[in-house]
N, C-alpha and C positions, 0 to 999 in steps of 0.2 A: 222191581217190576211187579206189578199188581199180576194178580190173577186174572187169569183169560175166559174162568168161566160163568161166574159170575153172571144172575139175571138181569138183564137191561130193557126197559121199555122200550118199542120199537113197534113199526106198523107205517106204512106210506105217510102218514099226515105225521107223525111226530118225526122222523127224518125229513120232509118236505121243510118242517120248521127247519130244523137241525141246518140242514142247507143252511138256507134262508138269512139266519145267524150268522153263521160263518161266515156265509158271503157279503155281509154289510159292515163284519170285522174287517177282512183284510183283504176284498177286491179293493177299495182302496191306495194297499199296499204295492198290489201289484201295480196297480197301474202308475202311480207313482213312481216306482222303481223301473218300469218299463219303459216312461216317458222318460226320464234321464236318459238312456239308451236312446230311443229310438224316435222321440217327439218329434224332431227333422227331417224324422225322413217322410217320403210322401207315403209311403203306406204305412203310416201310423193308422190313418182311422181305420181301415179296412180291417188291418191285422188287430187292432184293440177289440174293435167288433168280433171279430170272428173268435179271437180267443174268449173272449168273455161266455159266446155261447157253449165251447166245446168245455170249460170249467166246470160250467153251470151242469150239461149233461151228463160230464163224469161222475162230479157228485150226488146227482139223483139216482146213477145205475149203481154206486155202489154196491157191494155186495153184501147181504142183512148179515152173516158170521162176521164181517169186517166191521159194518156198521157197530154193532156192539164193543167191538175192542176200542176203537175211535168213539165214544161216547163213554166205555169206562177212563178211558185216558184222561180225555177232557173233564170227568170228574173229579179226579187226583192230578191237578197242574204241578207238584212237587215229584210224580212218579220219576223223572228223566232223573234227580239226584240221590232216589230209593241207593243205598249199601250193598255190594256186593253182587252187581250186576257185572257177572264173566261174561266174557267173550271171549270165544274159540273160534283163532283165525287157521286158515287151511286152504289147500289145494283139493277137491273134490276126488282127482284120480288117484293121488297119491295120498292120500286120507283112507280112502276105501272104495276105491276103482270107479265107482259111480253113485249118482244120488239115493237110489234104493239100498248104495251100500252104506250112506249116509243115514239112511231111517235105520237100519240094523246097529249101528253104534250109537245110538240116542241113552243107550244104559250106560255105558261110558261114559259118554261125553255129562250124565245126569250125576253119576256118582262123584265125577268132578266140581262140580257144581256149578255147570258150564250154565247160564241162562240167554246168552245171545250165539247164533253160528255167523258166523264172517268167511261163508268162504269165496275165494280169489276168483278171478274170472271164469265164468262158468257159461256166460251164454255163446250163442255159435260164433268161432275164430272163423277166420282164414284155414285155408290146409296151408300145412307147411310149417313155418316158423311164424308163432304168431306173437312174440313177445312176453310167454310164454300166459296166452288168453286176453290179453289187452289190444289186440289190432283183432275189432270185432266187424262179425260176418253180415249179422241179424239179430236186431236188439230182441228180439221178439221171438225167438227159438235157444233153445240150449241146446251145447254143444252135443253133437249125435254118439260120440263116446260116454257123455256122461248120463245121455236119457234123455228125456221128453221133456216138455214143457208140464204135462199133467204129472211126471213125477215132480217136477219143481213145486209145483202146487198142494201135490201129495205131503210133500216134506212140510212145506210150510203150515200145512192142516196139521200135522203130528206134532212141529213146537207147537203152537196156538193150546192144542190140546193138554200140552204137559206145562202151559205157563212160560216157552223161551218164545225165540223171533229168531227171523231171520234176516238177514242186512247182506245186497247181492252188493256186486261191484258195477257201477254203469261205467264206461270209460265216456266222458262227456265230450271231452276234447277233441276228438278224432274218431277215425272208423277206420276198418281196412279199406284198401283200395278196391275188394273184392263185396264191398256193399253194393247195395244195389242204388242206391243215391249214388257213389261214385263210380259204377257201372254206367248208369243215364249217361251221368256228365261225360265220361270217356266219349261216349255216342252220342254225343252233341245237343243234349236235351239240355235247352237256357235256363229254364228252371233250376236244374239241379246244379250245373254249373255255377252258380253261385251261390252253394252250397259250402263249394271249397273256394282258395286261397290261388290263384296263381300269378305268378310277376315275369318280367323277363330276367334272363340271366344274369343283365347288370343289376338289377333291384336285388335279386338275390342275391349276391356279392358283397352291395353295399349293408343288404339287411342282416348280412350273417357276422359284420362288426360289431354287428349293437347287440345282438343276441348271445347269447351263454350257452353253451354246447350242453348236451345232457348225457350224449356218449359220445364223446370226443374219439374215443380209440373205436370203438365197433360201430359209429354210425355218425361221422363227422360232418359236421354244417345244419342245418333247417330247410335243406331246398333240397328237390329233386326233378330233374326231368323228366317232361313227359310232353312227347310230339301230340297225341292226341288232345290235349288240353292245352297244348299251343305255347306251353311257358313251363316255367318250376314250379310245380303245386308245392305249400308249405308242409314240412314234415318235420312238426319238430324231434320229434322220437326215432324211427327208423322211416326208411323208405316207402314200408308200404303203409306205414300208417297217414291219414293225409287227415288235415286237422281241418276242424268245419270253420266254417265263416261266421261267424254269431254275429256280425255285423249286417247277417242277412234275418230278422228276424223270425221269417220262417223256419231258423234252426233251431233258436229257442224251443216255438213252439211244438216242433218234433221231438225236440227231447225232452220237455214236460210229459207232452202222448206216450213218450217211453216209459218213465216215472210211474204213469195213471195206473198205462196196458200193464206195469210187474205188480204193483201194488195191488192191483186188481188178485194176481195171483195168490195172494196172502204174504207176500213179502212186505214187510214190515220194516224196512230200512235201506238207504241207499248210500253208498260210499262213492261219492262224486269224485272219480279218479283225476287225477291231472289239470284240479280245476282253476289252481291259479295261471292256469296258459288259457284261459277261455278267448280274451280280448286282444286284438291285435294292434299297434297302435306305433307308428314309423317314430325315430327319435329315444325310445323304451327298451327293455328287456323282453319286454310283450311278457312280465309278469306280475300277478297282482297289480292290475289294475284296478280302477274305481268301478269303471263298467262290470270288472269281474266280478266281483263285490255284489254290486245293485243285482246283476242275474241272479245267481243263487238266491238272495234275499227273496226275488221274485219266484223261483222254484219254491222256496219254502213257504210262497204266502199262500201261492196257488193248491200246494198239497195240502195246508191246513185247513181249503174250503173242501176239497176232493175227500184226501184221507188224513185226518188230522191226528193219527195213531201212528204215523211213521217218523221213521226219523231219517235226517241228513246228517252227514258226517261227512266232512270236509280233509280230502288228501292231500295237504297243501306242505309239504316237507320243506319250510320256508323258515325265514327267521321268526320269531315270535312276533315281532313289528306287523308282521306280515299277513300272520295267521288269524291275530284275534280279530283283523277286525271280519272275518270270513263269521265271525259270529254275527254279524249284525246289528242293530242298531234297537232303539225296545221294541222297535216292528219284527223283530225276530230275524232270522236267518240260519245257519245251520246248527244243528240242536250237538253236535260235538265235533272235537279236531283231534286229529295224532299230538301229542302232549311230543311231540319229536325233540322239543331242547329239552324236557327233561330229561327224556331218555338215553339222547347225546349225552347230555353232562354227568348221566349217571356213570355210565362206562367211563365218562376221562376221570369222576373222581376214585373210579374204584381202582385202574391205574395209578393215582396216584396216593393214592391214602389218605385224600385231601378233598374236602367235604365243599372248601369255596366254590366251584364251580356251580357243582348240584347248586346253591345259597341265591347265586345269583340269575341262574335261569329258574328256578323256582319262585322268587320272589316275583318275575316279570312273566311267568304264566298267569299268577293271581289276581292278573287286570282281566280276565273275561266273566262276561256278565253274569250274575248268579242264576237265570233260567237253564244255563248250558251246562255243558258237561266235556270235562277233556277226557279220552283216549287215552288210559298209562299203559304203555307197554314197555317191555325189557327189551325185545327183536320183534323181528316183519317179515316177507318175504324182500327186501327192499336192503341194500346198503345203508352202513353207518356214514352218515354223512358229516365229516366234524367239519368241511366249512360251516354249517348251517350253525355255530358256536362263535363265529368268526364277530360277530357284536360285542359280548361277555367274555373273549380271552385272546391275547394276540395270538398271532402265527405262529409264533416259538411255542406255543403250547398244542395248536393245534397241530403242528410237526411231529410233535413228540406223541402225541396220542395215535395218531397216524401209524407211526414207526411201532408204536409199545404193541395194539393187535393187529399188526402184522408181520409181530416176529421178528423184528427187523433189530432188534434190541434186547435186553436179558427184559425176560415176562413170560409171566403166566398163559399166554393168550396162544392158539392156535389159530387164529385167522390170517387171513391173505389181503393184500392192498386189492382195491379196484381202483377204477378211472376216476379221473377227475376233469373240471374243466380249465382251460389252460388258469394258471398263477393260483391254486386254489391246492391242498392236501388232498392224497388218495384217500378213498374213503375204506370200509374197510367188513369183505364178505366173511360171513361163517354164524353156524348155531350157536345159538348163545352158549350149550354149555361148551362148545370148541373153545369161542371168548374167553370163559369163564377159568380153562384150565383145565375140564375134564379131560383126561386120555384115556388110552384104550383100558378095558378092564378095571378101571378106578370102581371105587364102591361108596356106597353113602356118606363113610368117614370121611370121605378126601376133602382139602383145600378147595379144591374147585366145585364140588356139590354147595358145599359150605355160599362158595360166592354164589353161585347162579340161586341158591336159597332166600338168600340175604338181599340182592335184589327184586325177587318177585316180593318180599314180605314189604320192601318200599311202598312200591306200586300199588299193593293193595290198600295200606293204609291210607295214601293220598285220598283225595274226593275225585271221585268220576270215575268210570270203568273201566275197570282193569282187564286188560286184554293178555291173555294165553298166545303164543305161537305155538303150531301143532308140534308134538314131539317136545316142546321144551319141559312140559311133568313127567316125562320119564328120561332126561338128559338124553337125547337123540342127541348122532353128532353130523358133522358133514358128510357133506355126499360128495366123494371125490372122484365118484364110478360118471360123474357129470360130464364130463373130457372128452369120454368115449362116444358120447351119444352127438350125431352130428348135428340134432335142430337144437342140443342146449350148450355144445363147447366152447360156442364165441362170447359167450354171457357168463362171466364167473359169479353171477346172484345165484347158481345154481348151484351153487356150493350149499347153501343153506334152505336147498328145495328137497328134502331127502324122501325118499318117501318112510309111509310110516311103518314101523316094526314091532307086528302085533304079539312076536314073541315077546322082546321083551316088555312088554306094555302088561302081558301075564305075568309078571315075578312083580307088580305092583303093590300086591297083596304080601310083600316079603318085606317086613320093616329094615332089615339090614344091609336089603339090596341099595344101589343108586335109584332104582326106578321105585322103590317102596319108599324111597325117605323123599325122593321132589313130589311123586303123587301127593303124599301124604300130607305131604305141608302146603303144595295149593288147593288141597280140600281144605283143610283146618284153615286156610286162612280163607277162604271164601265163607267158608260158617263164622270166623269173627268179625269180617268185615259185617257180615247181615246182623249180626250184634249189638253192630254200633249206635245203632237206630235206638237198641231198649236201652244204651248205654248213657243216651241223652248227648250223643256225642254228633257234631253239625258243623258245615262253615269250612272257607279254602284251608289249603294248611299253607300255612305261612313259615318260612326257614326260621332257625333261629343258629346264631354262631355262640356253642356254648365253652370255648377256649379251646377245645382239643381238637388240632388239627382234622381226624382219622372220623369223629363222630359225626355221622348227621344228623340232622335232626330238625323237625317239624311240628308245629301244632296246629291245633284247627278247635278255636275258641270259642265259638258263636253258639254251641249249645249248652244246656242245663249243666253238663260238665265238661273240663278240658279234658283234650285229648293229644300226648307226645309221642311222636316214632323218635325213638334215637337207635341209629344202626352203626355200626364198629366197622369201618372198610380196612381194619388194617389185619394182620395176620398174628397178633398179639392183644393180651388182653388187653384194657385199658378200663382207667375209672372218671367218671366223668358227675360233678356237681351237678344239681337236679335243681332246675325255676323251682322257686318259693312254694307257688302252688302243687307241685308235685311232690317235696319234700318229705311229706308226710303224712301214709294212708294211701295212696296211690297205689292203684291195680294194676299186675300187668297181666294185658289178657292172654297175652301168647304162653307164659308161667319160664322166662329165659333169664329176666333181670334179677338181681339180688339187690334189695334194697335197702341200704339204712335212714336214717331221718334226714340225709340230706345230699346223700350221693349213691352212686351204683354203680356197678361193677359189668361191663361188659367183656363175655370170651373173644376171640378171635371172629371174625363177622357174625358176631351178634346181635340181635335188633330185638326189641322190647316195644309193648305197645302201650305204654303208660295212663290209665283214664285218674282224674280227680274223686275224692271221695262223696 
């Protein structure tokens, strides 16, 4: 991530250009991708018209601090695969009770070497149970627990200043039922009425055949009733979430204005929640569709004439079939995705001491286009989902993975099954270091430090950004005090919602503690990751199968010198033969490997970060 402050020429007539540019690049795009969608319908020209003005306006009101970051960007087009760009994902209250308490841990979060914040739904819910921030109130206010709108703006003025960003959650798909667009429609206003989704009881019946449950056990079907809307409004997630119509394309264009009005704010990134359910479509899953696709594409063409400094990041926890093509097309689309089969496949091989997996979901990541960027993460607030593996390994593997964290067999893992949708493996809640085997009172020598180590040291080496869950640099563990509390006990993700524990988050500074050796090693590897750059080191990393069941292992060849992660998933040493080019003279940056002229020696989850000479 370049630097934020940097002097940029600027003044009405050199932005007026700026526009100008922009908009003869990828108005275009948009409308291309918009008329796929929408050319049929009769208010195409009206709505093409009228958007065209409201792009045009956005981008001239700009804001001149923004305008410069969106102009240094556009000067460094390779910035989005810059080394070493953290992200630190989180829940705002349970982080540090609210956004001001968010600017007060910027020392933190800076000594880590956080450079992006992700945290989880943050603008106004629902009261009550809102999915815990995802069935949203008012795109355009922040939740009244966590502050104001000007501290959100505040915040994002303070990264800007130190060099990070910030990246909010939009939920695209859906609102609460207690928005004011599905307030209207309750109250009969035709406009907004077709906003949402409603069918009759047999439609719904029939539609909920073809559809895939998302919580079969706590919120089973896609349809809900509701006399004042005269039918079953669609809901694919819970009941009060009711999912928009985007086949009306004045909801598009509402939730571009969404986009515009945060950006505006200085937020710098948006996380399109739920966005392969955008398109509905009779006969389907009604997921990842084409339409779905072409929208977002058209979100991203539009914010690159508006604000061409943000990024999209696609929540599409799907197969990788599924995902990439949420990148786009070379007209662009979204600029990263949850890397989620890697991240599946890490967990089943570290289960199994058995690196295939990782091999083959790794290899079918390295189809996305080289402008973008995946998302490596080890955990989420979000369930392990090992259907989403269901392409790359049969049922009998995905059973057993199932079974292994959640306990349900001899393993290291302390997690719990969740739901599943019918014919499919429970998937599987808990913090990673719970995963991983840390227990109570463990200390940094353990087995399980060891593991939950050894996976972030993956992650970071890959290409693309590597994302932190809060708590997992100082092994946080589950929160099983969740049970008790009545708006989070029917949702067992809240196992792995803990809040955060500022105590021990102080004994970081204690190299022998658990929380001094995870701090420690996702600093160190955030500073080698930034490394990599003077290392001459560039390009996907691509598997390699180097005989030993246990080892993984990766390169990424395309710069001035190679670069190998080989990591040890098993619980014993093991020695493993070194490619040609590594053989001899090979650096490892981490200083873990012992190397002779043609093989090396790894301890017990070990991982080495090998560059060419």
């Amino acid at each position: 991530m370049t630097s934020q402050t940097a002097t940029v020429s600027s003044g009405p007539a050199v932005h007026d250009l700026a526009v100008a540019r922009r908009f003869g690049t990828y108005w275009p795009t948009v409308e291309a991708k918009l008329a796929s969608v929408y050319g049929e319908d009769q208010r195409w020209p009206d709505f093409i018209a009228r958007l065209r003005e409201s792009v045009l306006d956005a981008a001239k009101a700009r804001p001149l601090a923004l305008q410069a970051l969106d102009a240094e960007r556009e000067a460094s087009p390779d910035w989005l695969s810059a080394p070493g760009q953290t992200t630190y994902s989180f829940y705002v209250d349970r982080f540090a009770g609210d956004l001001n308490g968010v600017r007060r841990k910027l020392d933190y979060l800076t000594e880590l070497g956080v450079r992006w914040l992700h945290p989880l739904p943050l603008l106004e819910p629902r009261e009550g149970d809102s999915d815990g921030g995802f069935a949203v109130k008012d795109y355009r206010q922040v939740d009244p627990k966590l502050g104001c709108l000007q501290d959100l703006a505040a915040l994002a003025g303070d990264l800007r200043g130190k060099g990070m960003g910030l990246i909010l959650d939009v939920v695209c798909n859906h609102t609460a039922r207690e928005h004011a667009w599905a307030v209207a429609a309750r109250a009969g206003d035709p406009t907004y009425r077709d906003y949402f989704i409603v069918v009759s009881a047999e439609e719904a019946a029939c539609r909920d055949l073809e559809l895939i449950d998302v919580f079969p056990d706590t919120a089973p079907g896609s349809f809900t009733p509701c006399p004042e809307m005269g039918g079953h409004v669609w809901t694919t997630f819970y009941p009060f979430q009711w999912d928009l119509n985007y086949a009306n394309p004045a909801v598009f264009a509402e939730m571009l204005d969404v986009l515009v009005f945060l950006a505006a704010q200085g937020v710098q990134g948006f996380r399109l929640d739920s966005a392969p359910f955008l398109w509905k479509q009779a006969g389907t899953t009604c997921r990842n569709l084409p339409q779905t696709y072409a929208l977002v594409e058209a979100w991203r063409a539009a914010l690159s004439i508006v604000a061409p400094g943000v990024v999209l990041v696609a929540e599409a926890i799907e197969s990788l079939e599924d995902v990439l093509p949420f990148f786009g097309d070379d007209a662009g689309g979204c600029d990263l995705a949850y890397n989620n089969g890697v991240m599946t496949a890490l967990w089943a091989a570290l289960a199994d001491q058995d690196a295939a997996i990782f091999r083959r979901c790794l290899a079918a990541s390295s189809g996305k286009p080289g402008r973008a960027a995946w998302l490596n993460y080890v955990r989420c607030h979000d369930d392990v989902i090992w259907n989403a593996l269901a392409t790359y390994a049969p049922r009998e593997d995905l059973a057993r993975w199932s079974r292994f964290y959640a306990g349900q067999t001899e393993s290291f893992s302390l997690g719990k099954a969740f739901q599943t949708a019918a014919g499919g493996e429970p998937s599987t809640n808990g913090m990673a270091a719970s995963l991983a085997g840390i227990g109570p009172g463990e200390g940094g020598a353990s087995a399980g430090a060891a593991r939950l180590a050894l996976l972030y040291g993956i992650i970071y080496g890959l290409d693309g950004w590597p994302l932190i869950y809060m708590g997992d640099e100082i092994g946080l563990a589950d929160d099983h005090l969740y049970a008790e509390d009545p708006l989070r006990s029917g949702d067992g993700r809240w196992l792995h919602r803990p809040t955060m524990d500022w105590s021990l988050a102080a004994r970081r500074s204690d190299p022998s503690s658990l929380e001094g050796v995870l701090f420690s090693r996702m600093r160190g590897l955030t500073e080698r990751a930034r490394m990599l750059d003077q290392h001459g080191v560039a390009g996907t990393a691509q598997p390699l199968d180097l005989g030993v069941a246990s080892v993984l292992a990766f390169e990424r060849a395309e710069g001035t010198r190679g670069f190998l992660c080989l990591a040890n998933l098993a619980g014993v040493p093991v020695t493993v033969d070194l490619p040609a080019a590594f053989a001899s003279g090979a650096t490892d940056l981490l200083g873990q490997g012992r190397t002779s002229d043609e093989s090396l020696s790894l301890p017990a989850y070990g991982l080495v970060w090998l560059v060419t000479p």
